[in-house]
DSSP file (Angstrom, degrees, kcal/mol; ACC not computed):
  #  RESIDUE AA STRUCTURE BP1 BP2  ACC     N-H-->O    O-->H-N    N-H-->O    O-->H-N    TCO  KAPPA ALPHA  PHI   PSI    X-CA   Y-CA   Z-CA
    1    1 A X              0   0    0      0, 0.0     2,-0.0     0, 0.0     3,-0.0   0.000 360.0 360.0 360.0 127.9    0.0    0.0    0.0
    2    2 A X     >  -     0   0    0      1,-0.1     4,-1.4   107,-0.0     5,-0.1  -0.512 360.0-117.6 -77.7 166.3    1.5    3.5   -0.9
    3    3 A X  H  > S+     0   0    0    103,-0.3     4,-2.4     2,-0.3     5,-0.2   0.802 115.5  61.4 -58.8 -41.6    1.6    6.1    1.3
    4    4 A X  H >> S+     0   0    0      1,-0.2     3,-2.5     2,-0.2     4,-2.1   0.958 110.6  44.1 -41.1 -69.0   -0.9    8.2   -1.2
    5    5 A X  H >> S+     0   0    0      1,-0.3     3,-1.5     2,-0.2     4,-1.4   0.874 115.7  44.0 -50.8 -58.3   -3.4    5.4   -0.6
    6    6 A X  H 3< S+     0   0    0     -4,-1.4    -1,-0.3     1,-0.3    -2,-0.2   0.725 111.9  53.5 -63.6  -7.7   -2.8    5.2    3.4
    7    7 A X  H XX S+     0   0    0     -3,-2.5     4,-2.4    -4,-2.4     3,-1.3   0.940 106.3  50.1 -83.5 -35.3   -2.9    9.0    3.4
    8    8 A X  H <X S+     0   0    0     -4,-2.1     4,-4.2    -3,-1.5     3,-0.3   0.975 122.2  43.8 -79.1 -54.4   -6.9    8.7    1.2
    9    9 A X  H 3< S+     0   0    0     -4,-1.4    -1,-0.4     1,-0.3    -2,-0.2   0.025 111.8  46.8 -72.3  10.6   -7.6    6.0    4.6
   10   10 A X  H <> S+     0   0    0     -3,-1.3     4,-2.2    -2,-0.3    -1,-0.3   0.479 116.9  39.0-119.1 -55.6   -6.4    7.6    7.1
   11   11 A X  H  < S+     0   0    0     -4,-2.4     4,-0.5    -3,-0.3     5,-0.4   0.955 116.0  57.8 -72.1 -52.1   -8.1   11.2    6.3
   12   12 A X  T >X S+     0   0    0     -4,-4.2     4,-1.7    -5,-0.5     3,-1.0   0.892 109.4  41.1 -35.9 -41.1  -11.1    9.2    5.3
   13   13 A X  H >> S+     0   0    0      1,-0.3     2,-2.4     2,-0.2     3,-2.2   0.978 115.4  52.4 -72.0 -79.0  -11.4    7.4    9.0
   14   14 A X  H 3< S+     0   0    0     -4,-2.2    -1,-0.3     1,-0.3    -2,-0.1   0.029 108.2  49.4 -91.7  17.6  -10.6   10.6   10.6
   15   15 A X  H <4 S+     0   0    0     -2,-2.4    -1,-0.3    -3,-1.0    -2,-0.2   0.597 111.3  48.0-131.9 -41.3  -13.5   12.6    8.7
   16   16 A X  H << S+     0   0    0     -3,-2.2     4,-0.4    -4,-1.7    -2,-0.2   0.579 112.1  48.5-100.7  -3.2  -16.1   10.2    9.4
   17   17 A X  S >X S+     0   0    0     -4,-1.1     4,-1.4     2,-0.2     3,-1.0   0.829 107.8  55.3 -82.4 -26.3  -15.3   10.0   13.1
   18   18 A X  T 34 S+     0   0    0      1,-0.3    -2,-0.2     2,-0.2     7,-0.2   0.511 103.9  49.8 -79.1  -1.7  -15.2   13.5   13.3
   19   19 A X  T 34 S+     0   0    0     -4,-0.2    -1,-0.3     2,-0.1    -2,-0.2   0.487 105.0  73.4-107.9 -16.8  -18.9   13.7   11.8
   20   20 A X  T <4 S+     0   0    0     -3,-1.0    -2,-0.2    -4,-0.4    -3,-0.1   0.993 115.2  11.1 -54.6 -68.2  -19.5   10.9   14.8
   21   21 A X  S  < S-     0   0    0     -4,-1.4     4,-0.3     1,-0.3    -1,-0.2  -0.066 113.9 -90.6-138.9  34.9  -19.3   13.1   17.4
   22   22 A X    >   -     0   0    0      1,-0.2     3,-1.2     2,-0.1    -1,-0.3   0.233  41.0 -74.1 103.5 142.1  -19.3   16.7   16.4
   23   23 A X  T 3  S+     0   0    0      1,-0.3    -1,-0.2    -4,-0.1    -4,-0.1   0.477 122.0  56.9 -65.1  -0.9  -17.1   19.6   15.4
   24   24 A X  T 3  S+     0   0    0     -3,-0.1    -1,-0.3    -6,-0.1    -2,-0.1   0.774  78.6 114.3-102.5 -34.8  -15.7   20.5   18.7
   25   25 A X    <   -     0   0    0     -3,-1.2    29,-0.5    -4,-0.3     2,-0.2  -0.094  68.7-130.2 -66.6 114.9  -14.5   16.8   18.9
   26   26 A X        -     0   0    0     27,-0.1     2,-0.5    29,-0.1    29,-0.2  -0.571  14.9-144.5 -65.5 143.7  -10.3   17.0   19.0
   27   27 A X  E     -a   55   0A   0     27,-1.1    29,-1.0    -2,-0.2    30,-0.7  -0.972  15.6-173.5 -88.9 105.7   -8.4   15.0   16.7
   28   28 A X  E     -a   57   0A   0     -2,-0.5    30,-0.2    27,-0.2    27,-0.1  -0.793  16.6-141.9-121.0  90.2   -4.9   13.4   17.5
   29   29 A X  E     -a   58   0A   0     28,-0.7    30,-2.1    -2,-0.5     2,-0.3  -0.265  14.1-169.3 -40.3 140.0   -2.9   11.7   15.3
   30   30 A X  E     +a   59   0A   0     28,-0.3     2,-0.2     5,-0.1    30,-0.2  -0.848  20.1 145.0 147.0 107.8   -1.3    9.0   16.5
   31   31 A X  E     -a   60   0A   0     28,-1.5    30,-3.5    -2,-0.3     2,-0.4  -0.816  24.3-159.5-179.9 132.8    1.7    7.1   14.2
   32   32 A X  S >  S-     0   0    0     -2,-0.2     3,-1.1    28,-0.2    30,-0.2  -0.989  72.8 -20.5-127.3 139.5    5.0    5.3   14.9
   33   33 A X  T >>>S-     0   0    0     -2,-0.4     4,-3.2     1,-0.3     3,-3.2  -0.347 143.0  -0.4  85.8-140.0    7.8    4.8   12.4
   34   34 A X  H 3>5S+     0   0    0      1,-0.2     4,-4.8    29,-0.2    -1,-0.3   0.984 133.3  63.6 -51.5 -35.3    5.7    5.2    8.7
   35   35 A X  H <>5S+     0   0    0     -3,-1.1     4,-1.0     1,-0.3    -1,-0.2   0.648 103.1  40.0 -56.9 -12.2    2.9    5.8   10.5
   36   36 A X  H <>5S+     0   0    0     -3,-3.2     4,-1.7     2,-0.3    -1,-0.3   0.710 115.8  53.0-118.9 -37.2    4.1    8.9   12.2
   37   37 A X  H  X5S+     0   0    0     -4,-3.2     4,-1.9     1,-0.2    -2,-0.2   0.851 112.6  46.9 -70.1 -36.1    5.8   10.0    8.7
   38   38 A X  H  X<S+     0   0    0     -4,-4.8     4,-1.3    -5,-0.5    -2,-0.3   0.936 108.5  53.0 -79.2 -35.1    2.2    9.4    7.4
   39   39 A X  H  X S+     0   0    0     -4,-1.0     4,-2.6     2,-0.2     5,-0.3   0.916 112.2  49.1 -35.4 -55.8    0.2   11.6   10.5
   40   40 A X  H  X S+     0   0    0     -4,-1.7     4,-2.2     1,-0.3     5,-0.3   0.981 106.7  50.0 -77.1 -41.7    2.5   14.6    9.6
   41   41 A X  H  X S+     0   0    0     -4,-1.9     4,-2.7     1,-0.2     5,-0.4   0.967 118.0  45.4 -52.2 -36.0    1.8   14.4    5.6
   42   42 A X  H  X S+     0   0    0     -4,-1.3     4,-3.9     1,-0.3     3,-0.3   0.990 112.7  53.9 -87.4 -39.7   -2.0   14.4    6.9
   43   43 A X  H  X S+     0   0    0     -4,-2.6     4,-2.4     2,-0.3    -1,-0.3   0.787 116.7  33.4 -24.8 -55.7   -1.3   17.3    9.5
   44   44 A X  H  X S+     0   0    0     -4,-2.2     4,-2.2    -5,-0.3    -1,-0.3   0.898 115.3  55.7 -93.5 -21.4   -0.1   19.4    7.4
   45   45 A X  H  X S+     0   0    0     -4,-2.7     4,-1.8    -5,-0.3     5,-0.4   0.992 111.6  48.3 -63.4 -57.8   -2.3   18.4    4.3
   46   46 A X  H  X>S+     0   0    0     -4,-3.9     4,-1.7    -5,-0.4     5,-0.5   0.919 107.2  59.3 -32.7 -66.7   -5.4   19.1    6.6
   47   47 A X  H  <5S+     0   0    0     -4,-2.4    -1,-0.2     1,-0.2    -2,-0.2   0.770 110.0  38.0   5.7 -84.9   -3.7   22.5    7.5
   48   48 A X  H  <5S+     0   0    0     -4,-2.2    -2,-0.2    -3,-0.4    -1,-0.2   0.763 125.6  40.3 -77.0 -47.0   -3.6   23.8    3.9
   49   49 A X  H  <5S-     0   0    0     -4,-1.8    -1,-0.2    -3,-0.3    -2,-0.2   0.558  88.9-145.1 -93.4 -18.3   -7.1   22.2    2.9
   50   50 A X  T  <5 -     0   0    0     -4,-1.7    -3,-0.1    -5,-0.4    -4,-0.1   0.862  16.1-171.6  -1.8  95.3   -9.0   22.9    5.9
   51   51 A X      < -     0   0    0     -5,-0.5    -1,-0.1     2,-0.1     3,-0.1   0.107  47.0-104.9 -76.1   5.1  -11.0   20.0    5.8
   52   52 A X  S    S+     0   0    0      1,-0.3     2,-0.4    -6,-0.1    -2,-0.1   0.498  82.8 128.2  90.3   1.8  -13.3   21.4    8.9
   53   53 A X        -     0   0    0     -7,-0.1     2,-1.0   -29,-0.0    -1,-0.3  -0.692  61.1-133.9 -85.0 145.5  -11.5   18.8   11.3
   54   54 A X        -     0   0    0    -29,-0.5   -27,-1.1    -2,-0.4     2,-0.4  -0.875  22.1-165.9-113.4 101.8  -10.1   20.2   14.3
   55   55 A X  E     +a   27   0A   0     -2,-1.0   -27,-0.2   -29,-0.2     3,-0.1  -0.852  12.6 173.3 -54.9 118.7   -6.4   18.7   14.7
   56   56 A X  E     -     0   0A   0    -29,-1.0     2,-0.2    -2,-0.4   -28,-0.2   0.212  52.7 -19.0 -87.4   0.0   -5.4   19.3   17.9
   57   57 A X  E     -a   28   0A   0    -30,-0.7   -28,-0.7     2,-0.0     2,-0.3  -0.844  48.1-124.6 152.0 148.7   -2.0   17.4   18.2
   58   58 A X  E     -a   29   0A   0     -2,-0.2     2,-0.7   -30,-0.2   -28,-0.3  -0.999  10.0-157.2-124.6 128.6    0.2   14.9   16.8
   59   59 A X  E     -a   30   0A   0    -30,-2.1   -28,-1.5    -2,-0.3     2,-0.4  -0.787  24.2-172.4 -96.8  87.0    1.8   11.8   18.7
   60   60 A X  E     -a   31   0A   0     -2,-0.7     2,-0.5   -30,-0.2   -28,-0.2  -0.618  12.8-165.2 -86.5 130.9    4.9   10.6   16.9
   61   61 A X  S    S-     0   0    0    -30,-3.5   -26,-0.1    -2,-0.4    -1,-0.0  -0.672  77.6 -45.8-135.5 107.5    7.3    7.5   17.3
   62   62 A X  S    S-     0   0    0     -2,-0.5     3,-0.1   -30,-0.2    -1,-0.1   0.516  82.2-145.2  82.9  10.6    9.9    7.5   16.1
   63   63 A X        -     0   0    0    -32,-0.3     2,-0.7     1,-0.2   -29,-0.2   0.437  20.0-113.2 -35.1 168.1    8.4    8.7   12.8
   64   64 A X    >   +     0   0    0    -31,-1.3     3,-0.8   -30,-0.1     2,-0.7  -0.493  54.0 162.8-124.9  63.9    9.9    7.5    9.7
   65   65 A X  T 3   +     0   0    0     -2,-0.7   -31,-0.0     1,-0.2   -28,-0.0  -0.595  59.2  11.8 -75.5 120.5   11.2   10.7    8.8
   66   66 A X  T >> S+     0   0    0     -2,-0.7     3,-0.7     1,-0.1     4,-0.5   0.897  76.0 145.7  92.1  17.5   14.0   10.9    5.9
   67   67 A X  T <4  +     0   0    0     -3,-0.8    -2,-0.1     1,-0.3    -1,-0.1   0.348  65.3  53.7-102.7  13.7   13.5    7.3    4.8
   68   68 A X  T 34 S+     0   0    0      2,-0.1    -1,-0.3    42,-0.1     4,-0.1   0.331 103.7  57.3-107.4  -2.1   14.2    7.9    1.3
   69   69 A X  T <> S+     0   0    0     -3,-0.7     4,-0.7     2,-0.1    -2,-0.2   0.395 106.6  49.5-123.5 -45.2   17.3    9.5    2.0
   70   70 A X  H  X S+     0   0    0     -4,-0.5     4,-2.9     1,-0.2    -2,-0.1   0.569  84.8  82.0-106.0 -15.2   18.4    6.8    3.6
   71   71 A X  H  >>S+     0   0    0      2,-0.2     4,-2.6     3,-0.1     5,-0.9   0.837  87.9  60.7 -46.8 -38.2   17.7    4.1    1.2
   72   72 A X  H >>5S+     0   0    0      2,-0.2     4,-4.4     3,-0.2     3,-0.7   0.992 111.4  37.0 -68.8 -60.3   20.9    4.9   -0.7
   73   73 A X  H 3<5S+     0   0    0     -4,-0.7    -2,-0.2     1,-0.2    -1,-0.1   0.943 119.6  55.9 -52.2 -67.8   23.5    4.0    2.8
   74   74 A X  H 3<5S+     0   0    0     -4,-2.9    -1,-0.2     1,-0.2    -2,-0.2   0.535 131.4   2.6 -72.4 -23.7   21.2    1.3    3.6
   75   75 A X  H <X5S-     0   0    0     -4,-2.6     4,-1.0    -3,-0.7    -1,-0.2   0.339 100.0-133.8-138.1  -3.3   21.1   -0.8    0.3
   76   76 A X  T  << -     0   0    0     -4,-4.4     4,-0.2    -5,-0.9    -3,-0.1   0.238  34.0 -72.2  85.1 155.7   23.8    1.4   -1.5
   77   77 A X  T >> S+     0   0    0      2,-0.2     4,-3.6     1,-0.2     3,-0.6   0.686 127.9  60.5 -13.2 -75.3   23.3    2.5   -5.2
   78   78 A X  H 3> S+     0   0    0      2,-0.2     4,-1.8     1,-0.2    -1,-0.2   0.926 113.4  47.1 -48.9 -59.7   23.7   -0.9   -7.3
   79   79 A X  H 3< S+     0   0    0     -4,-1.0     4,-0.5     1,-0.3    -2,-0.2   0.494 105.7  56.7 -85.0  -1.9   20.5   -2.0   -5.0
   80   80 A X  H <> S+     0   0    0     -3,-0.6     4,-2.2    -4,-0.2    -1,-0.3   0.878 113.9  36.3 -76.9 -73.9   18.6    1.0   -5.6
   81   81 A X  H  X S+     0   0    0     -4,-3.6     4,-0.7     1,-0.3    -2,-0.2   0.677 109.8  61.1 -85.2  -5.6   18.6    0.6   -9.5
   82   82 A X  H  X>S+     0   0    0     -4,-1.8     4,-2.7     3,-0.1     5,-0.7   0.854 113.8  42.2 -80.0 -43.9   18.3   -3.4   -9.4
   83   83 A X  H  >5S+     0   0    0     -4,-0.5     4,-2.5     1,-0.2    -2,-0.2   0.920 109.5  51.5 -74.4 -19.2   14.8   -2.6   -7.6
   84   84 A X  H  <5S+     0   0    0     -4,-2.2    -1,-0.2     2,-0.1    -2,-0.1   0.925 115.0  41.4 -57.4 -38.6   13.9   -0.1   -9.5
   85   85 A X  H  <5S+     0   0    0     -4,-0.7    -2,-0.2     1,-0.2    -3,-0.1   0.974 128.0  35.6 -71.4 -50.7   14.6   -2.5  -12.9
   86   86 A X  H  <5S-     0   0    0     -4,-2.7    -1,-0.2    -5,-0.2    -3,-0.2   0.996 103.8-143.6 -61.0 -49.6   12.9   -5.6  -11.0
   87   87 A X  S  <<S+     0   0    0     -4,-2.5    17,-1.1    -5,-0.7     2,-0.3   0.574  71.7  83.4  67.4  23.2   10.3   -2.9   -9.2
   88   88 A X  E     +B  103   0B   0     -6,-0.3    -1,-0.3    15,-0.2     2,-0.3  -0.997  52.9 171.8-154.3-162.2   10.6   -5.1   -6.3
   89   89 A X  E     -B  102   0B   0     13,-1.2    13,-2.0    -2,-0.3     2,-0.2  -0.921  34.6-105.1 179.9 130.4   12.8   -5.8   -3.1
   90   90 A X  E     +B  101   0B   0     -2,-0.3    11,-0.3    11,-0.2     2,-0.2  -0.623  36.1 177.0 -69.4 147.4   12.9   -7.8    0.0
   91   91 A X  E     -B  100   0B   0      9,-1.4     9,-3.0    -2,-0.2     7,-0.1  -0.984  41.7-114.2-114.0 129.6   12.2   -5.9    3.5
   92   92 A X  E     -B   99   0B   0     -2,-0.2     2,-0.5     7,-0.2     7,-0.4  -0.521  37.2-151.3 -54.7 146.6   12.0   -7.4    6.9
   93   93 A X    >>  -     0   0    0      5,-2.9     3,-1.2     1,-0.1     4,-0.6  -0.974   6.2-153.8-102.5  94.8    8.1   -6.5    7.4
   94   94 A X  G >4 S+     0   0    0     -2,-0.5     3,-2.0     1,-0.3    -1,-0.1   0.850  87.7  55.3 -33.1 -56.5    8.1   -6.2   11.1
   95   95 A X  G 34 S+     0   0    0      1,-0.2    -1,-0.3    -3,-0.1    -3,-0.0   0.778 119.5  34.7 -62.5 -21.8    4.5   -7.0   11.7
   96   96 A X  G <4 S-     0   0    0     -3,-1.2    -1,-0.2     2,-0.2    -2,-0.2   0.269 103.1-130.8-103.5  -9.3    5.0  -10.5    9.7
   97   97 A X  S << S+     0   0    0     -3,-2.0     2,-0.2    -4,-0.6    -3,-0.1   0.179  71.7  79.2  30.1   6.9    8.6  -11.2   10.8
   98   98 A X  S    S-     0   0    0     -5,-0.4    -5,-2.9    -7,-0.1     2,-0.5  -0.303  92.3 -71.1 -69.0-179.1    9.9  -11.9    7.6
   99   99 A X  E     -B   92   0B   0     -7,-0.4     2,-0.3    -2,-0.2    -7,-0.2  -0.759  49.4-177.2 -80.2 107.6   11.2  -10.4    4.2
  100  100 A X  E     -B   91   0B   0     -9,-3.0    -9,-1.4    -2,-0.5     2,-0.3  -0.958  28.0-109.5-102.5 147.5    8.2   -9.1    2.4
  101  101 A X  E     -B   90   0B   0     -2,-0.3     2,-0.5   -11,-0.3   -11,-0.2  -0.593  28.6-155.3 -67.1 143.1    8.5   -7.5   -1.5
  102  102 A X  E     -B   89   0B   0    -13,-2.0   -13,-1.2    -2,-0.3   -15,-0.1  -0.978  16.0-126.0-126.8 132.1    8.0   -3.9   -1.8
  103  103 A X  E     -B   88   0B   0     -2,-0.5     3,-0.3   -15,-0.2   -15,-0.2  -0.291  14.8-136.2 -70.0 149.3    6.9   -2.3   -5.1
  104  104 A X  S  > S+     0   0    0    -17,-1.1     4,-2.1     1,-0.2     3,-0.4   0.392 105.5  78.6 -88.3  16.2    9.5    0.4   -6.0
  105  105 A X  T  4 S+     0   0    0    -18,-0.3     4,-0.5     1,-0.3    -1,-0.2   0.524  84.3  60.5 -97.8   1.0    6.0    2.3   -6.7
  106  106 A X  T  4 S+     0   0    0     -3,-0.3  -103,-0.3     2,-0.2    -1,-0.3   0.545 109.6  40.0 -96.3  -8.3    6.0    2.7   -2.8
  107  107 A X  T >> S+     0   0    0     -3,-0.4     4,-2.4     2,-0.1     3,-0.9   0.844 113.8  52.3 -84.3 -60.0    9.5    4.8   -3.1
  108  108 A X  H 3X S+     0   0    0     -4,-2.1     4,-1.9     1,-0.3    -2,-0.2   0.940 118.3  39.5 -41.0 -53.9    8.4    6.6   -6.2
  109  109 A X  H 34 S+     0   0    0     -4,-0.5    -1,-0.3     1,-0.2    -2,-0.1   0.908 111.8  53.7 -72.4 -24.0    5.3    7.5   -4.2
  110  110 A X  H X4 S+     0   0    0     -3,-0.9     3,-3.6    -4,-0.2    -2,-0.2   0.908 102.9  54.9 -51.0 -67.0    6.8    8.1   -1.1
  111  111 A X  H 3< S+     0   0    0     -4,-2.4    -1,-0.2     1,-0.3    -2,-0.1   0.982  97.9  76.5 -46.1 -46.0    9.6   10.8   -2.5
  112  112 A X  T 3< S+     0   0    0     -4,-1.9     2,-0.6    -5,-0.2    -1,-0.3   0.551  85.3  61.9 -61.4   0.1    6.3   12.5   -3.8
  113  113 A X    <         0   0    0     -3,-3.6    -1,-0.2     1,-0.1   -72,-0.1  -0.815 360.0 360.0-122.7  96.6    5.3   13.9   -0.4
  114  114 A X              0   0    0     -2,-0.6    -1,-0.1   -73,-0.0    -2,-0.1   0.624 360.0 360.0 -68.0 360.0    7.5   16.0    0.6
């Protein structure tokens, strides 16, 4: 799942709880690692749209700030452009304990929010 897509689920959830219980009702993101890189894209995207939600606060951990940046040290050059050419690449996937594939359409999309 790209970040685009968790950002359209995320604002969705957080639009139709906020029609649950009223315009006065605060909103607090909540996100560790991507999750916390994905809270601040919706934070500030809300911001700039005022989308009629009242953010009140963001709780980050560890947020996964910079993680495109960091691809390069972590799997070096040569492994950057063989996943781009394959368009995919193992990652441990924490929740799963294993090596999962990742689309390289989840970097491409990633870069795209600054």
């Amino acid at each position: 799942m790209t970040v685009s897509h968790q950002l359209v689920l995320v604002e969705e959830l957080a639009c139709r709880e906020s029609s649950k219980h009223g315009e006065k009702e605060e909103l607090i993101l909540v996100g560790s690692s991507l999750g916390g890189l994905v809270a601040t894209i919706l934070a500030r995207r809300l911001q700039k749209n005022d989308a009629g939600l009242n953010l009140s606060g963001l709780c980050l951990l560890a947020p996964g700030f910079g993680i495109t940046n960091r691809w390069k040290s972590l799997i070096g050059e040569e492994g950057l452009d063989l996943w781009k050419l394959e368009n995919k690449r193992l990652f441990m996937h924490h929740a799963t304990g294993k090596e999962e594939a990742l689309s390289y359409r989840f970097a491409e999309d990633l870069d795209s929010h600054p």
